[in-house]
N, C-alpha and C positions, 0 to 999 in steps of 0.2 A: 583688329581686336577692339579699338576704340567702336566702329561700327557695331559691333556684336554687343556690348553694353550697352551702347545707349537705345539696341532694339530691347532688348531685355529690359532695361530701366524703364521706358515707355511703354511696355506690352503691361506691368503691373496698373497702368490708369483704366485698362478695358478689360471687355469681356474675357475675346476671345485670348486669351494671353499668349498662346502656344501659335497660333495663328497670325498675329501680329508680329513676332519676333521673326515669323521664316518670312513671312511676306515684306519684313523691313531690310533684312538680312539679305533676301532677293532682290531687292527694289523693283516691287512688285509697281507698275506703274499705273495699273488702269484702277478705276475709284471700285475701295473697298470700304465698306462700313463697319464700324465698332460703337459698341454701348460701352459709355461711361461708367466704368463702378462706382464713384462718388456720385452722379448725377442721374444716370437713367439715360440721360440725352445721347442721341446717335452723331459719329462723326464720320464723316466720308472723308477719305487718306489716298492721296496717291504716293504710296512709299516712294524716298530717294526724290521727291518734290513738295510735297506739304507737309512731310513729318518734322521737318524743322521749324516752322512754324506752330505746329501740334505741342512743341516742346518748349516752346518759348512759352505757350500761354497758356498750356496745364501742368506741366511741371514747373517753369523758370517762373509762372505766373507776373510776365512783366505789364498784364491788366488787372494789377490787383492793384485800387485803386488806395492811396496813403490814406491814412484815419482823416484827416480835413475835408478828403475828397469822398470818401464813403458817406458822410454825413451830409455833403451838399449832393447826393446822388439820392439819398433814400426816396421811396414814393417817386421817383421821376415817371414821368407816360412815355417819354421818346427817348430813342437812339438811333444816332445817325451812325454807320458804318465804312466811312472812309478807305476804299481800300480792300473789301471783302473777301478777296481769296477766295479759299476753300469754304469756309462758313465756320471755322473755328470757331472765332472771336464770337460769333453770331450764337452760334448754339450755347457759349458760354452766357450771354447775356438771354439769355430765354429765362434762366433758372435766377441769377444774379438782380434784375432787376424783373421781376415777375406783374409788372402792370406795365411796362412799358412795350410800345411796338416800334419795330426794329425796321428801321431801313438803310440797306446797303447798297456800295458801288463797286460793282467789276467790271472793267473793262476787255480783259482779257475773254476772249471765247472758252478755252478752256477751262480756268478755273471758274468764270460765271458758270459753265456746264455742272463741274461739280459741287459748285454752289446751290445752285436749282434743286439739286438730290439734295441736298444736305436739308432742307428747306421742308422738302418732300417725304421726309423719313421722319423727321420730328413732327410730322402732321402740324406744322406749325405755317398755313400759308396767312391765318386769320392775323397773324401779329406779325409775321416776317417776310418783307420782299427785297427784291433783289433789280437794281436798276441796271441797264448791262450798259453806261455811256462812263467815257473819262469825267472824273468830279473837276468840274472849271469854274472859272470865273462867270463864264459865257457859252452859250449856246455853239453850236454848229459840228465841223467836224475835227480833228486834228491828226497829223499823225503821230502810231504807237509803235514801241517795238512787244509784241506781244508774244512772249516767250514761253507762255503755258506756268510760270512760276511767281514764286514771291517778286523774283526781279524785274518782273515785266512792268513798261516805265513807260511814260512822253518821251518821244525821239529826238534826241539833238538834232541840230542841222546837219550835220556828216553821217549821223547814219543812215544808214539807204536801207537797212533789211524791215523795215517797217511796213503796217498797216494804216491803213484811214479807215477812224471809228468814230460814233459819235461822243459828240461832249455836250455837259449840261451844266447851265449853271446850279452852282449850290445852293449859294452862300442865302439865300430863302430858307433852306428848309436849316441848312446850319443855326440861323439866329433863330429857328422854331424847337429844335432841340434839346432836349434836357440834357443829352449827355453826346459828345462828341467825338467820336475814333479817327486817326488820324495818319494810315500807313499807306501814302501812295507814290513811294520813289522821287523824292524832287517835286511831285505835282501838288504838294503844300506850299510852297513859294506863293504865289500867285494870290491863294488861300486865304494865307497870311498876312498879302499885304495888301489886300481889299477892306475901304475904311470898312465898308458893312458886318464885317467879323465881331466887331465890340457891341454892332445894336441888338442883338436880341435878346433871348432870355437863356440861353445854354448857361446850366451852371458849373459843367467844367467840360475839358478838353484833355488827353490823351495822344499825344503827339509822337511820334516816330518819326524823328526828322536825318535828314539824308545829304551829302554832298552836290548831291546831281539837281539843276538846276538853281545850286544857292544864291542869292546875290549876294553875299558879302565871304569873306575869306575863311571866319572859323561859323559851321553851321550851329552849333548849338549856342552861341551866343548871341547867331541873328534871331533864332527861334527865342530866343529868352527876350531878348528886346518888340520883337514884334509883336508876342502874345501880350505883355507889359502893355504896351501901345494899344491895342484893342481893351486895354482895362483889367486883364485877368491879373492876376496872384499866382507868380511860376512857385510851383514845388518843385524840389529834386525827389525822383524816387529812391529807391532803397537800392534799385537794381545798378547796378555801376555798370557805364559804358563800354567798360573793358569786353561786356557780352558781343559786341556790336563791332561792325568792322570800321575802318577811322574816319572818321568826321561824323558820325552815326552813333543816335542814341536817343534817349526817351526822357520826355516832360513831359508833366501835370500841371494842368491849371487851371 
């Protein structure tokens, strides 16, 4: 029952509404697109995999950026995309920040696959690309567990069902950035604690911080001190962590 609402609650943001609901309802897997009613802009959806994420961030709207942060965002030119997924966040920022050109990171094959469409539907290749390497410190390769989903992560050392994919360093285009997204399972760590984070000119950062690779025992209080340490100004969002499963949740700064 819980599933049949929230395909219904979600099928009201798009087009096809009738359409959306069976194919959420089915966990319809392979990439389908819908036009935004509020927006125009197309989303590519693998039901039962990206629509949790479709709901976090047009319905839950947990990238709606607090009033101090919408006014140091106005007129930005860049967006980095941390994390890109499906191309949600991405197609959201097309419309939201309308001079700025967006670049994102997936690693996974998958979701970079239907990232690329997403990309390709909104005729949008002039402002939006897509880099397919893990966002690192550093160059080379590493391994991933590449799960085709939001959870797909940098692999500890015990797990073995991993891939070797490349990695790039960011932290360049991060301090080139107007504005900064930040959802890559534990692969903010590193991120984080590179002094070069504080030198550039980003004037804020959107964090989705994570248990998995923390260094320290509660994660949102190393994310608070870290970003601190880099010189930013932590906001709490509106959104309460309670959305998030435990140690996981979202900062503004």
């Amino acid at each position: 029952m819980h599933q049949a609402r929230r395909a219904v609650r979600q099928s009201l943001l798009v087009d096809r509404r009738l359409g959306y609901a069976v194919n959420e309802f089915r966990r319809v897997s392979d990439v389908r697109t819908y036009r935004m009613r509020a927006s125009n802009r197309v989303v590519c959806l693998r039901h039962g995999i990206s629509s949790w994420p479709f709901e976090e961030i047009f319905r839950g709207l947990v990238y709606e950026p607090p009033p101090a942060i919408a006014r140091a965002l106005e007129g930005i030119s860049s967006v980095l995309d941390l994390g890109g997924h499906d191309g949600h966040f991405g197609a959201g920022a097309l419309d939201r920040h309308p001079h700025a050109r967006i670049i994102a990171y997936e690693p996974d094959p998958t979701s970079a696959k239907a990232h690329e469409h997403c990309i390709r539907r909104n005729h949008a290749a002039g402002r939006w690309s897509l880099i397919r390497a893990i966002a690192s410190t550093h160059g080379g390769e590493r391994a991933f567990v590449a799960l085709g989903t939001g959870w797909s992560h940098i692999a500890a050392a015990e797990e073995r069902d991993a891939v070797v994919l490349p990695e790039q360093d960011v932290l360049a285009r991060v301090q080139e950035a107007g504005f900064v997204k930040m959802d890559i399972e534990g692969g903010e760590w590193p991120i984080l604690h590179d002094p070069r984070l504080g030198d550039g000119r980003t004037r804020a950062v959107a964090l989705e911080y994570h248990p998995h690779m923390c260094p320290g025992s509660v994660p949102r209080e190393e994310a608070d001190r870290l970003l601190r340490k880099a010189g930013f100004e932590v906001i709490d969002p509106d959104q309460s962590d309670e959305q998030f499963p435990p140690g996981q949740g979202m900062l503004w700064a």
